[in-house]
mmCIF entry with sequence, helices, sheets and N, C-alpha, C, O atoms, coordinates in Angstrom:
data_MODEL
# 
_entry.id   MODEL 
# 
_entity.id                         1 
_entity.type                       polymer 
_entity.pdbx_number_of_molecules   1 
# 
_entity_poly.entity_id                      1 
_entity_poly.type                           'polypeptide(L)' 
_entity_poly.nstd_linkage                   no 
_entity_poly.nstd_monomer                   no 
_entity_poly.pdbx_seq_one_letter_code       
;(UNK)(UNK)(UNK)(UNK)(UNK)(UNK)(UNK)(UNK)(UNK)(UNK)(UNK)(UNK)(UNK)(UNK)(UNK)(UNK)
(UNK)(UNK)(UNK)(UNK)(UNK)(UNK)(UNK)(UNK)(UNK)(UNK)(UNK)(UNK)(UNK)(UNK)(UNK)(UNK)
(UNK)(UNK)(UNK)(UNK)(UNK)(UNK)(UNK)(UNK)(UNK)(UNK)(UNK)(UNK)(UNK)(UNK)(UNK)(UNK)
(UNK)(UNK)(UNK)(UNK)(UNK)(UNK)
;
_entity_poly.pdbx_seq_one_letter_code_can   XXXXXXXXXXXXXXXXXXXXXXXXXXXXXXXXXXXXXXXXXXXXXXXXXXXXXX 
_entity_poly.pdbx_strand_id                 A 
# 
loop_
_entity_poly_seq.entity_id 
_entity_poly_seq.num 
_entity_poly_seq.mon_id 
_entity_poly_seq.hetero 
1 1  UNK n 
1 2  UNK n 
1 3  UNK n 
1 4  UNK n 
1 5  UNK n 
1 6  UNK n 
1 7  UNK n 
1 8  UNK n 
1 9  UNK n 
1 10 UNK n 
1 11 UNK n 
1 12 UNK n 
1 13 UNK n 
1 14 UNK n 
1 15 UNK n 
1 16 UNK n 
1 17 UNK n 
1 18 UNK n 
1 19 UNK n 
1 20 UNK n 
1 21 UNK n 
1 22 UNK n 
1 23 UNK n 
1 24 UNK n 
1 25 UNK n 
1 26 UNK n 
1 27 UNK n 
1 28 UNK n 
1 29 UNK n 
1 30 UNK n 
1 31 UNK n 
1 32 UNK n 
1 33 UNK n 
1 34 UNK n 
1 35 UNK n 
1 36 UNK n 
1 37 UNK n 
1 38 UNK n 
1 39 UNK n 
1 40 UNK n 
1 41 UNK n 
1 42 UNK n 
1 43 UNK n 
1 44 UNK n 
1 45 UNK n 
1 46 UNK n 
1 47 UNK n 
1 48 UNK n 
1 49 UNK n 
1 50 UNK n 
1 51 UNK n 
1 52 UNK n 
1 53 UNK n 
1 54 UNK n 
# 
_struct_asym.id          A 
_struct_asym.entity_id   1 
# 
loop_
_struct_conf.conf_type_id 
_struct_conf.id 
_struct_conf.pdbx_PDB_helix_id 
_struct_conf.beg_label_comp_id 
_struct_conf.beg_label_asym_id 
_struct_conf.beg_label_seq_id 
_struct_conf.pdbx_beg_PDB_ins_code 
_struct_conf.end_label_comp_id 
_struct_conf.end_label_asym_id 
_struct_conf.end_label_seq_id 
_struct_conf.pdbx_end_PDB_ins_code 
_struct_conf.beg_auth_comp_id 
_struct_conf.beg_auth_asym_id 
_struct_conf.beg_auth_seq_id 
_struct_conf.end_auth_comp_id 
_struct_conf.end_auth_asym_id 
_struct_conf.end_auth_seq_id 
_struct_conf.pdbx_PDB_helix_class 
_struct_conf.details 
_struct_conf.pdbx_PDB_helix_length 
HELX_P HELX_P1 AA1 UNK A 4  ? UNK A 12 ? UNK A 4  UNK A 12 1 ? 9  
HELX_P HELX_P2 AA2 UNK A 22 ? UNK A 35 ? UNK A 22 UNK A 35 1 ? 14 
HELX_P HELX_P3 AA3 UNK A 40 ? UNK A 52 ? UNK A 40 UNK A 52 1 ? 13 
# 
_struct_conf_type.id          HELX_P 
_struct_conf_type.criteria    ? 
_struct_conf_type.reference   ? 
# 
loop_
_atom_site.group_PDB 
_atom_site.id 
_atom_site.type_symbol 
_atom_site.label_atom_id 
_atom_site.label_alt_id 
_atom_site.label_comp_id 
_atom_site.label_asym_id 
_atom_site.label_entity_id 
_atom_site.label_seq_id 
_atom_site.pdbx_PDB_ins_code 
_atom_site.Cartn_x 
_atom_site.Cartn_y 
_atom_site.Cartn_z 
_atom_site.occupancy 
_atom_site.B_iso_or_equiv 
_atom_site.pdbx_formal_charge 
_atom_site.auth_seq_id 
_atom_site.auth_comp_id 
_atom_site.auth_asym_id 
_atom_site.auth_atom_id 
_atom_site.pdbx_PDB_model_num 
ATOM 1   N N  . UNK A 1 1  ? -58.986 11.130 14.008  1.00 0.00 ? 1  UNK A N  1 
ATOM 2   C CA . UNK A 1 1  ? -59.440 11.844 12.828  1.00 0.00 ? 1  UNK A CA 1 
ATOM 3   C C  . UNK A 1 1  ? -60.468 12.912 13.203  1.00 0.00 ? 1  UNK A C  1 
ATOM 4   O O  . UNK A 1 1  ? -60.528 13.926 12.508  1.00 0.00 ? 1  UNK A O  1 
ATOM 5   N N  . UNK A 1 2  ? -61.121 12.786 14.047  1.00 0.00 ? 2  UNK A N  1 
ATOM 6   C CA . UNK A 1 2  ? -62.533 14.229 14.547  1.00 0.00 ? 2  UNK A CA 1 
ATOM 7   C C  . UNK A 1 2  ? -61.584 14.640 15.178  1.00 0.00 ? 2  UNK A C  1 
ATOM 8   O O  . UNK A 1 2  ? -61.023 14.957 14.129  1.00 0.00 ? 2  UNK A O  1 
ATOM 9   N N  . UNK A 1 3  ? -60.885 14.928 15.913  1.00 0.00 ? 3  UNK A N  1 
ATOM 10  C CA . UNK A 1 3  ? -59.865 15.739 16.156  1.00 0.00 ? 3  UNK A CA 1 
ATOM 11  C C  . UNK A 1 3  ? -59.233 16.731 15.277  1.00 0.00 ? 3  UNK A C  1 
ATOM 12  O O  . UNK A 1 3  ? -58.903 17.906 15.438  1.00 0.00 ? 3  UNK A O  1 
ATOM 13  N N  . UNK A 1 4  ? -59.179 16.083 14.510  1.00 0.00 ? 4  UNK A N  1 
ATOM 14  C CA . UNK A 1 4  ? -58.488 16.797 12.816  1.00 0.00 ? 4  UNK A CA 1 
ATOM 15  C C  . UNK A 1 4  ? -59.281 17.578 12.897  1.00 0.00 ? 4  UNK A C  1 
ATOM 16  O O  . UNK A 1 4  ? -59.279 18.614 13.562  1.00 0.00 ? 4  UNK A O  1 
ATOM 17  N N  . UNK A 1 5  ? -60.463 16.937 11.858  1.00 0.00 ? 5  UNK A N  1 
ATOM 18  C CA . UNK A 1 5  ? -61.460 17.698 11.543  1.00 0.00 ? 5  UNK A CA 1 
ATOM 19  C C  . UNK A 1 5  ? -62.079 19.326 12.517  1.00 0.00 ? 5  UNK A C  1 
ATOM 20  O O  . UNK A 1 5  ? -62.321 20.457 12.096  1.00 0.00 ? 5  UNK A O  1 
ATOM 21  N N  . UNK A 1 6  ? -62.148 18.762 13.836  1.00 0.00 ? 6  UNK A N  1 
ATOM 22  C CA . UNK A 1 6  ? -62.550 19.823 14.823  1.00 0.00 ? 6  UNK A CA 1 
ATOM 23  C C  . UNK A 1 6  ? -61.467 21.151 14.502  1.00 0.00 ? 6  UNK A C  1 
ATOM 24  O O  . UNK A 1 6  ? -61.649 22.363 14.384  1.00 0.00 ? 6  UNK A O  1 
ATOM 25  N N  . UNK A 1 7  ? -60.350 20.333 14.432  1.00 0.00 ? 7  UNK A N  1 
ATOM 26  C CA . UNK A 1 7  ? -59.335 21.574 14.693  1.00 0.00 ? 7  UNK A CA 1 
ATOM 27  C C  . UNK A 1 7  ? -59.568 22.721 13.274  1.00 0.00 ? 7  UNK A C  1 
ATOM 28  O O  . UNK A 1 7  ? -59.616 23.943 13.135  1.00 0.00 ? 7  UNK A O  1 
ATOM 29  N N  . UNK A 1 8  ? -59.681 21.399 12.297  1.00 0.00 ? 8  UNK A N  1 
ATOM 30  C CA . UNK A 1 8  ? -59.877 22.913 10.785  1.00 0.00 ? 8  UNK A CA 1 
ATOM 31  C C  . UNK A 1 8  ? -61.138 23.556 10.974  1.00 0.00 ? 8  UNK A C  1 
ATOM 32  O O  . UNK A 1 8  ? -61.194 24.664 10.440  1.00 0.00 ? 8  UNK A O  1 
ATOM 33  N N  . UNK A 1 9  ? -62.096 23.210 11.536  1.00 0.00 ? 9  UNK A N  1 
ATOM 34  C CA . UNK A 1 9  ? -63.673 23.737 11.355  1.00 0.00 ? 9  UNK A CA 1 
ATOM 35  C C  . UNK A 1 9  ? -63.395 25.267 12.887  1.00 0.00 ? 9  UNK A C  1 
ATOM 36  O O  . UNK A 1 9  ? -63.878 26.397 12.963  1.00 0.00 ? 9  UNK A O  1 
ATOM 37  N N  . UNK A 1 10 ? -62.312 24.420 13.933  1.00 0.00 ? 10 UNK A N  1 
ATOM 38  C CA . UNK A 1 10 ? -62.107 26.077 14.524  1.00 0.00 ? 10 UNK A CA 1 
ATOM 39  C C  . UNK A 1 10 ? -61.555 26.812 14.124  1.00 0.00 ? 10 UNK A C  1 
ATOM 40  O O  . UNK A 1 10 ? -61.715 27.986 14.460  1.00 0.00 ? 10 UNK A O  1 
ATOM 41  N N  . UNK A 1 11 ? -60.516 26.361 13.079  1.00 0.00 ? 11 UNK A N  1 
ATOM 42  C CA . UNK A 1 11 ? -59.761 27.514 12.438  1.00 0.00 ? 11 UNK A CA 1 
ATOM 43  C C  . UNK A 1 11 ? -60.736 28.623 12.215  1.00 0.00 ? 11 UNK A C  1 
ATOM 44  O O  . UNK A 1 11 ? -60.777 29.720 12.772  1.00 0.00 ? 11 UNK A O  1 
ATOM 45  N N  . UNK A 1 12 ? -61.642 28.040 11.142  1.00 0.00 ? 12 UNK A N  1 
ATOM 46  C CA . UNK A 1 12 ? -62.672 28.976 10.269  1.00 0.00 ? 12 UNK A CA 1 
ATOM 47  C C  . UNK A 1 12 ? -63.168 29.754 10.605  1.00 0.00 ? 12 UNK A C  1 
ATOM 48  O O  . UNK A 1 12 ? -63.328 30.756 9.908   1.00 0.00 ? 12 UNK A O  1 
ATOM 49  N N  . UNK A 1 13 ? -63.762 29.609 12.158  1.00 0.00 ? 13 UNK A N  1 
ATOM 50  C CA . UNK A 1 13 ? -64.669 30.115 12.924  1.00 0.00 ? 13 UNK A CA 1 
ATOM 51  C C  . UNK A 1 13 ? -64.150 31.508 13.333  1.00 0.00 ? 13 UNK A C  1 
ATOM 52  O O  . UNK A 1 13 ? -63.083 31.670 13.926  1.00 0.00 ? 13 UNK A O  1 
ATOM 53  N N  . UNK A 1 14 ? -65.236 32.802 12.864  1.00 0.00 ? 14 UNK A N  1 
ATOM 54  C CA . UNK A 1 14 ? -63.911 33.844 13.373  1.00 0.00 ? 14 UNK A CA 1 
ATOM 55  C C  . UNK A 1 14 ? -63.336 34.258 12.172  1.00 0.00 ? 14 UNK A C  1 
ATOM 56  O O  . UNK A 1 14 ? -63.090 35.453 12.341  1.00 0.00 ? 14 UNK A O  1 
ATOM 57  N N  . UNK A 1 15 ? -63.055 33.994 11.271  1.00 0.00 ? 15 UNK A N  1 
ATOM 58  C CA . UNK A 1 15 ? -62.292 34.344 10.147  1.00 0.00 ? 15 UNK A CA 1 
ATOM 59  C C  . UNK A 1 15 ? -62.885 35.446 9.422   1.00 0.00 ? 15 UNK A C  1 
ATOM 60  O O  . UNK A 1 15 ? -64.087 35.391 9.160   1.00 0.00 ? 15 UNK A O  1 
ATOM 61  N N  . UNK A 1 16 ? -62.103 36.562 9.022   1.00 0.00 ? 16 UNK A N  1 
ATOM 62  C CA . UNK A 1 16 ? -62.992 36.641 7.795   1.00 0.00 ? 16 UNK A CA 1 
ATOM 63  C C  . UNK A 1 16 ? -62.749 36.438 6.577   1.00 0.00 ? 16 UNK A C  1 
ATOM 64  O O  . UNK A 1 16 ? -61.635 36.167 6.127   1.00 0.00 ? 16 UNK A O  1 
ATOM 65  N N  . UNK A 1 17 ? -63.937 36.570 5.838   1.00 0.00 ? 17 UNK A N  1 
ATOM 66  C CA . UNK A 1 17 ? -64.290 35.811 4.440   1.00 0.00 ? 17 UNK A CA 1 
ATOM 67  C C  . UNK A 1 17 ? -63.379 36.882 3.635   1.00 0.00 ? 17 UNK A C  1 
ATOM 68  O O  . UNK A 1 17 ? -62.743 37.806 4.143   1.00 0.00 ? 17 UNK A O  1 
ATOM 69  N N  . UNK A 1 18 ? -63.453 36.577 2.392   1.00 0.00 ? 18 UNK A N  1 
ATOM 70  C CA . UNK A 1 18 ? -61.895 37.156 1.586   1.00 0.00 ? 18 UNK A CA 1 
ATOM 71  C C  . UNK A 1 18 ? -62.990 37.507 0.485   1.00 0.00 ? 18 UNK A C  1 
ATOM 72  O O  . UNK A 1 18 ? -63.603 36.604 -0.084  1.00 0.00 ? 18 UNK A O  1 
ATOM 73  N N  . UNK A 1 19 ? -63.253 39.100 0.154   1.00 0.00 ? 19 UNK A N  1 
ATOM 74  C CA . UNK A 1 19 ? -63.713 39.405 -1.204  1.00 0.00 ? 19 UNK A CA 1 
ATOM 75  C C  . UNK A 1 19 ? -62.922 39.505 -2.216  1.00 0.00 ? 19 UNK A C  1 
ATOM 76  O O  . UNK A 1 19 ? -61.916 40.215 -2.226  1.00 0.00 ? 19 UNK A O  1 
ATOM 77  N N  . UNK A 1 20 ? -63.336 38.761 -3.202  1.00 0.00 ? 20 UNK A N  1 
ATOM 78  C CA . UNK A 1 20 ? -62.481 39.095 -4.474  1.00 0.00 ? 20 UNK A CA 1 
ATOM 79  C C  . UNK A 1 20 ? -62.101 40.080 -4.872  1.00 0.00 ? 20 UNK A C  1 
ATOM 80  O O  . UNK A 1 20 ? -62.800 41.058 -4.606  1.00 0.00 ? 20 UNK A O  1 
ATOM 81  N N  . UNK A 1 21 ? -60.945 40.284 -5.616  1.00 0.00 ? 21 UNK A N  1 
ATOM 82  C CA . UNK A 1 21 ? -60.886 41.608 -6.129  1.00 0.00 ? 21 UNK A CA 1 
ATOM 83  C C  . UNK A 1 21 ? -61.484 41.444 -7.497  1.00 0.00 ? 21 UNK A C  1 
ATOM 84  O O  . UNK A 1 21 ? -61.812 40.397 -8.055  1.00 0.00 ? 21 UNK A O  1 
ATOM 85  N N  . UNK A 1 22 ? -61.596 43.252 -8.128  1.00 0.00 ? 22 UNK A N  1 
ATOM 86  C CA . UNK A 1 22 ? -61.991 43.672 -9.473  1.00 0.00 ? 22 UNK A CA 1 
ATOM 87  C C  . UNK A 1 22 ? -61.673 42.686 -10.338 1.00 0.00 ? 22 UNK A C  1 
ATOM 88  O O  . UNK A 1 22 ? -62.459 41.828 -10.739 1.00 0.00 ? 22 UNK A O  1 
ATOM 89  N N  . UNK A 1 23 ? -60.927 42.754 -10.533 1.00 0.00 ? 23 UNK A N  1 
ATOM 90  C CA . UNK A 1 23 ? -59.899 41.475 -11.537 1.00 0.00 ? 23 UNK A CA 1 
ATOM 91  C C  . UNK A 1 23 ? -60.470 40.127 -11.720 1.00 0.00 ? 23 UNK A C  1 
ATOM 92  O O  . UNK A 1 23 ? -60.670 39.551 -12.789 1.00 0.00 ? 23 UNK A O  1 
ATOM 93  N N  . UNK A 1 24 ? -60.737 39.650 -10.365 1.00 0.00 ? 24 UNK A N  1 
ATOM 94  C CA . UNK A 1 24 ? -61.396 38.550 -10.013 1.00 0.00 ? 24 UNK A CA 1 
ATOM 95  C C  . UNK A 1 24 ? -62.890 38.339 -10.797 1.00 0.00 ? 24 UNK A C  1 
ATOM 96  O O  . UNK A 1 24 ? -63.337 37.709 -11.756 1.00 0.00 ? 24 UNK A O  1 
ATOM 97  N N  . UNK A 1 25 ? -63.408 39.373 -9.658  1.00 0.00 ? 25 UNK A N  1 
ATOM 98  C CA . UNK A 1 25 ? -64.713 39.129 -10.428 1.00 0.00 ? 25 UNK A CA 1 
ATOM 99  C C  . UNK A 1 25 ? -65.343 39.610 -11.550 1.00 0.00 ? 25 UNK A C  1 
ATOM 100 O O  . UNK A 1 25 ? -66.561 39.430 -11.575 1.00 0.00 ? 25 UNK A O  1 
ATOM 101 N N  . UNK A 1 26 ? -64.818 40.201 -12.529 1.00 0.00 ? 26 UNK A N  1 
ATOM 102 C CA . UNK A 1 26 ? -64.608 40.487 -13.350 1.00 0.00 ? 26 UNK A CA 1 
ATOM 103 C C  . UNK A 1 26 ? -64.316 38.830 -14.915 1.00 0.00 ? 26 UNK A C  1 
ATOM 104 O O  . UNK A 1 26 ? -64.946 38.423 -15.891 1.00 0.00 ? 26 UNK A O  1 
ATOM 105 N N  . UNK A 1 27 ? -63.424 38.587 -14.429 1.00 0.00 ? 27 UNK A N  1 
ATOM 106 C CA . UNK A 1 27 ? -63.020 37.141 -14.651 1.00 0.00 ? 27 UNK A CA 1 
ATOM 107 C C  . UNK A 1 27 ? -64.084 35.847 -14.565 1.00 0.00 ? 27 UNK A C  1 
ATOM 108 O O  . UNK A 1 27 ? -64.239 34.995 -15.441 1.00 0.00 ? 27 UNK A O  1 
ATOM 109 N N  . UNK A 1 28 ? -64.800 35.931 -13.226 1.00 0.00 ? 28 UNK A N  1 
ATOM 110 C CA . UNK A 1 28 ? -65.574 35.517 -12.820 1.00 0.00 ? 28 UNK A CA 1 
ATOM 111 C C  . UNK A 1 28 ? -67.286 35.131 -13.250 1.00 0.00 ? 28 UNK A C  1 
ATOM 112 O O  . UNK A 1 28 ? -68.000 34.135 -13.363 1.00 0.00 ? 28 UNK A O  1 
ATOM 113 N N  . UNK A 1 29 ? -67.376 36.531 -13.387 1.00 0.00 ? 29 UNK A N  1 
ATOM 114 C CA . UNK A 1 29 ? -67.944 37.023 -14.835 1.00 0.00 ? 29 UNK A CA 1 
ATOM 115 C C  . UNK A 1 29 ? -68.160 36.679 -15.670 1.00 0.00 ? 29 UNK A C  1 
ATOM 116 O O  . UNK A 1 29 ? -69.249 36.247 -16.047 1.00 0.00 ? 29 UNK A O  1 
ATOM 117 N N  . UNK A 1 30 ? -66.765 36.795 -16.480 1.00 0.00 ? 30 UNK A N  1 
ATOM 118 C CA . UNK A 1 30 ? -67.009 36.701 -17.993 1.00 0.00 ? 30 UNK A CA 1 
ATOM 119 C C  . UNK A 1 30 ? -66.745 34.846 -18.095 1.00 0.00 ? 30 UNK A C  1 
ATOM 120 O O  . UNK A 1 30 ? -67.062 34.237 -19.117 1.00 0.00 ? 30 UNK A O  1 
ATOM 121 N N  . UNK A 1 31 ? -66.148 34.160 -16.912 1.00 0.00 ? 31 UNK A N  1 
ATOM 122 C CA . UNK A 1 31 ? -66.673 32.248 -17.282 1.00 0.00 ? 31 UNK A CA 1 
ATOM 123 C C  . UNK A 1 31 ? -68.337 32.447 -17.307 1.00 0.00 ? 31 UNK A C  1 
ATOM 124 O O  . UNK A 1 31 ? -68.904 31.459 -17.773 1.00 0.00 ? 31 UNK A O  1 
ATOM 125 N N  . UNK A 1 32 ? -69.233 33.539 -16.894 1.00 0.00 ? 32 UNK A N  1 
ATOM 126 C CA . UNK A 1 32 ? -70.704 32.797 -16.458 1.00 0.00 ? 32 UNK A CA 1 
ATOM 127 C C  . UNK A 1 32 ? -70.777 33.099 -17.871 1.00 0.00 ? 32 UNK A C  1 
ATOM 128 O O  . UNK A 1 32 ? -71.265 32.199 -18.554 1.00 0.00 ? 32 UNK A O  1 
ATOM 129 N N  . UNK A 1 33 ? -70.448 34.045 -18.415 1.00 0.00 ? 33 UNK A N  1 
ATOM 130 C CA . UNK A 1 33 ? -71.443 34.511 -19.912 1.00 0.00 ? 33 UNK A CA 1 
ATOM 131 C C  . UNK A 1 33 ? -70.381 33.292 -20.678 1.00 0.00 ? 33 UNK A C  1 
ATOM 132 O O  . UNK A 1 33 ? -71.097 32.721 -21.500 1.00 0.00 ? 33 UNK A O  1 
ATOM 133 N N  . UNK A 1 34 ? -69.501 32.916 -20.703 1.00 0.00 ? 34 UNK A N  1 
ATOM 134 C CA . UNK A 1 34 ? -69.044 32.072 -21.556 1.00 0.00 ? 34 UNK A CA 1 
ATOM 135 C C  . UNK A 1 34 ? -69.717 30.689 -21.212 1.00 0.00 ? 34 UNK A C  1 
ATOM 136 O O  . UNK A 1 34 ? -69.990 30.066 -22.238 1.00 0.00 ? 34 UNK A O  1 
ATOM 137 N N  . UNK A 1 35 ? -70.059 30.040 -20.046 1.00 0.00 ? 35 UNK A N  1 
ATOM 138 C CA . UNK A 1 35 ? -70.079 29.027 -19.894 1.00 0.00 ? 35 UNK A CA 1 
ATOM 139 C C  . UNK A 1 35 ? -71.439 29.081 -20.150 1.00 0.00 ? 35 UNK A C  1 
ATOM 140 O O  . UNK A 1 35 ? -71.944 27.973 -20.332 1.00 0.00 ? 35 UNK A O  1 
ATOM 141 N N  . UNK A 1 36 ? -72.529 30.466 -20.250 1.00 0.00 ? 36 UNK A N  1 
ATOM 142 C CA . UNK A 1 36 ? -74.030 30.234 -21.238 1.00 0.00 ? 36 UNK A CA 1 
ATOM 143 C C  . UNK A 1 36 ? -74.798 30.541 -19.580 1.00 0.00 ? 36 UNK A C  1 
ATOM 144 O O  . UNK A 1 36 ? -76.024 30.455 -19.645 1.00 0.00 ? 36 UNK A O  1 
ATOM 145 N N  . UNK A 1 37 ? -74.301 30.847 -18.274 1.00 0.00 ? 37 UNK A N  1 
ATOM 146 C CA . UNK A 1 37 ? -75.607 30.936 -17.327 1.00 0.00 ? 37 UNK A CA 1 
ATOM 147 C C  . UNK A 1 37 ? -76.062 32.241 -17.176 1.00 0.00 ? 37 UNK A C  1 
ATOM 148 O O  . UNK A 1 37 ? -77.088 32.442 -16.526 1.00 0.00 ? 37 UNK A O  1 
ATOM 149 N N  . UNK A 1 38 ? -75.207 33.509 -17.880 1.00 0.00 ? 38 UNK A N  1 
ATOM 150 C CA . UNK A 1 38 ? -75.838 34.691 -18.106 1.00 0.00 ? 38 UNK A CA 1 
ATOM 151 C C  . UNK A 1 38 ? -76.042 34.803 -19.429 1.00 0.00 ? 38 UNK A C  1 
ATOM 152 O O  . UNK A 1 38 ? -75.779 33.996 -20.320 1.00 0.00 ? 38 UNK A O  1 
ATOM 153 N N  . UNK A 1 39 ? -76.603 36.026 -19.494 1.00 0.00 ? 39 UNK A N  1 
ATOM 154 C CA . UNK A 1 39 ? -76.680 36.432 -20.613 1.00 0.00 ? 39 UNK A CA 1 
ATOM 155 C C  . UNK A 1 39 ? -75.733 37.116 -21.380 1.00 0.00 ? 39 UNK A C  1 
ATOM 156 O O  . UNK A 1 39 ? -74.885 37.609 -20.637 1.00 0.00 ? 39 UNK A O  1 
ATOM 157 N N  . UNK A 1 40 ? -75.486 37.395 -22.800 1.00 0.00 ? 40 UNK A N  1 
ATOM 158 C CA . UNK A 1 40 ? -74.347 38.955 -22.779 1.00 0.00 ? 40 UNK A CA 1 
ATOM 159 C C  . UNK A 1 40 ? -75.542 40.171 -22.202 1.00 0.00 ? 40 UNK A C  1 
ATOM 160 O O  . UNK A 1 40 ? -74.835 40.951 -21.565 1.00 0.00 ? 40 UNK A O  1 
ATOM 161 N N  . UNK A 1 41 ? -76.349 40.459 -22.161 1.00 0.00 ? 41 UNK A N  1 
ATOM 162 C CA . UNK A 1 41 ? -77.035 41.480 -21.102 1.00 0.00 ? 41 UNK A CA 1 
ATOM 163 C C  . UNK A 1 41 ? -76.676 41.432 -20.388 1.00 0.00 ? 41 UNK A C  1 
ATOM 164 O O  . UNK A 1 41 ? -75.627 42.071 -20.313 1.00 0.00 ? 41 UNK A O  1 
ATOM 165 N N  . UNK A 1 42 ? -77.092 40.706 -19.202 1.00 0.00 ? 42 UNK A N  1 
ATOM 166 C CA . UNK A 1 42 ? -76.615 40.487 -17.763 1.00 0.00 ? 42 UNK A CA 1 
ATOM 167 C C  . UNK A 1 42 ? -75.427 40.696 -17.580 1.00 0.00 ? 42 UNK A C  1 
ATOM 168 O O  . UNK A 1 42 ? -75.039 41.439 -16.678 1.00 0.00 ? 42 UNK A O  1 
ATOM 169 N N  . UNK A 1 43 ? -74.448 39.945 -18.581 1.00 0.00 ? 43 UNK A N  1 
ATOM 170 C CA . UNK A 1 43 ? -72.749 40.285 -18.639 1.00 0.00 ? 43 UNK A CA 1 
ATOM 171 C C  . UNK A 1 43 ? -72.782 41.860 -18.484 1.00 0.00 ? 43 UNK A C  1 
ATOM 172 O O  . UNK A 1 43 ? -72.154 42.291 -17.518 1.00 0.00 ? 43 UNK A O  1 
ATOM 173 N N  . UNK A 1 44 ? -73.361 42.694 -19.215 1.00 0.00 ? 44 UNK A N  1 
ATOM 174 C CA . UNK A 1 44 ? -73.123 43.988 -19.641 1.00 0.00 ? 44 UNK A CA 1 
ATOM 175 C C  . UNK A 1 44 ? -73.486 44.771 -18.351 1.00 0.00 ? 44 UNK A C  1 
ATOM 176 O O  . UNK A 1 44 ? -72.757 45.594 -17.798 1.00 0.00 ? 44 UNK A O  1 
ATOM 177 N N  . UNK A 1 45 ? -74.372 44.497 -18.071 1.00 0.00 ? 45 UNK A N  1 
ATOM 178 C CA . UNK A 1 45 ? -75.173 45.120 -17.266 1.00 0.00 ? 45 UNK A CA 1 
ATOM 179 C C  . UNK A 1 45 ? -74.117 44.859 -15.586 1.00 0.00 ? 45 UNK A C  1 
ATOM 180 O O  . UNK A 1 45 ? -73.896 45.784 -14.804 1.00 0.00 ? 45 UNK A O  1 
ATOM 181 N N  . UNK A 1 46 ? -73.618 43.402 -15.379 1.00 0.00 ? 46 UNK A N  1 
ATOM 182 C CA . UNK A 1 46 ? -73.181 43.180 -13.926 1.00 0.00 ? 46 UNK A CA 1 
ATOM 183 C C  . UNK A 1 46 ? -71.915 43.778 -13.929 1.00 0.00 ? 46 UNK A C  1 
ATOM 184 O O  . UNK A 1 46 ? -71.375 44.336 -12.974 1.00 0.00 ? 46 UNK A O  1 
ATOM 185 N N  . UNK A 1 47 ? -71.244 43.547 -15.662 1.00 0.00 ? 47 UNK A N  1 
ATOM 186 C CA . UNK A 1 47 ? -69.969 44.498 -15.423 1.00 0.00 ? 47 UNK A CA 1 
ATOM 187 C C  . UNK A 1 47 ? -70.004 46.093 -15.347 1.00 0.00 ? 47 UNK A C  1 
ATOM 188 O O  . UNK A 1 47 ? -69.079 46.834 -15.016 1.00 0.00 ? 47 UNK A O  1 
ATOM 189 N N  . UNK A 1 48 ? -71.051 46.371 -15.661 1.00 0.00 ? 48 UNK A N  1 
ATOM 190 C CA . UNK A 1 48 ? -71.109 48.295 -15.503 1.00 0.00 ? 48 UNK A CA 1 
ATOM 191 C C  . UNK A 1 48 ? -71.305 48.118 -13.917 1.00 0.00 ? 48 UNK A C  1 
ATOM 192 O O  . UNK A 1 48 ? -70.434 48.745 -13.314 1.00 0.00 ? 48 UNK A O  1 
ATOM 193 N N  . UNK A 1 49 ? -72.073 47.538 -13.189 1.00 0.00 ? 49 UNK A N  1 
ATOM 194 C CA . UNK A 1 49 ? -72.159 47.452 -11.643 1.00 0.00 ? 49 UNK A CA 1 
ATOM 195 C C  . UNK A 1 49 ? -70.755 47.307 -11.057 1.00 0.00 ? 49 UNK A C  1 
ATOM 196 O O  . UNK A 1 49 ? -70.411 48.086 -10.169 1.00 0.00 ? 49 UNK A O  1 
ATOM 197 N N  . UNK A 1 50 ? -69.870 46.300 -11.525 1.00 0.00 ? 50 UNK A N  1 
ATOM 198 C CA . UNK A 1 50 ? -68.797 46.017 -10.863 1.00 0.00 ? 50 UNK A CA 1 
ATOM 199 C C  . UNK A 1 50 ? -67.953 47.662 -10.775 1.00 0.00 ? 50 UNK A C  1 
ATOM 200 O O  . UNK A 1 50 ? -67.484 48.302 -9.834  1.00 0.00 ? 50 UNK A O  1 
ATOM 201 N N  . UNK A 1 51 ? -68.080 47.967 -12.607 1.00 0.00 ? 51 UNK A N  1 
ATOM 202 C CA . UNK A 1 51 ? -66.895 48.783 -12.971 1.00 0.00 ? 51 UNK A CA 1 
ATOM 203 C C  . UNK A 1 51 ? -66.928 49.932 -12.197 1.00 0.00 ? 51 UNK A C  1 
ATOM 204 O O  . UNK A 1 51 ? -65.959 50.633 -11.905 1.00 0.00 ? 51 UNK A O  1 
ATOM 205 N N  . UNK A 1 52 ? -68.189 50.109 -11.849 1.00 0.00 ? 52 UNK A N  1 
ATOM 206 C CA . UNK A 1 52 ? -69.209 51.854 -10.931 1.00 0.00 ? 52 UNK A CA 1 
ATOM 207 C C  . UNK A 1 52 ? -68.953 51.667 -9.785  1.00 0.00 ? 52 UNK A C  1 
ATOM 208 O O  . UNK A 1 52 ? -68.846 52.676 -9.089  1.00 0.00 ? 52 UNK A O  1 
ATOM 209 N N  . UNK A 1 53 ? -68.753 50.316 -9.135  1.00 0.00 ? 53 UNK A N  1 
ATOM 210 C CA . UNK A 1 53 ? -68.733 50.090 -7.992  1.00 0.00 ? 53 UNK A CA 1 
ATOM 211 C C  . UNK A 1 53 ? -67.842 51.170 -6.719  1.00 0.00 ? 53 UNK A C  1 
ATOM 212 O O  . UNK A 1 53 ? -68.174 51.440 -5.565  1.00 0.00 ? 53 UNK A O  1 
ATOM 213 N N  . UNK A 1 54 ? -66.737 51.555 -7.450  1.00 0.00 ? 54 UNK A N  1 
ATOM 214 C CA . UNK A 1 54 ? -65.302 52.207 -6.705  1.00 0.00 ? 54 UNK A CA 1 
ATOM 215 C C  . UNK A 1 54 ? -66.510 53.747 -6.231  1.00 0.00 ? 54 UNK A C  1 
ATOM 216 O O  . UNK A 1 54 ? -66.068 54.708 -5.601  1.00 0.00 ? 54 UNK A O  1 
# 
């Protein structure tokens, strides 16, 4: 079984990390203002950042 394990933890190593796309975080987003850990400000405000971003 650490064998296993070793082998997925080298996979990783080296990799690169995968940015979301627009869509994504966007989506992403709008669960925080729904689920209450932003604000609708903050909503407003992180989606004009995202949308400006390009």
């Amino acid at each position: 079984m650490a064998a296993s394990l070793s082998g997925c933890i080298g996979l990783s190593i080296g990799s690169s990390k995968k940015t979301p796309s627009l869509g994504q975080e966007l989506v992403d987003l709008k669960a925080a203002l729904d689920a209450g850990a932003i604000s609708p400000d903050e909503y407003e405000q992180k989606r004009g950042e995202i949308l400006n971003d390009d």
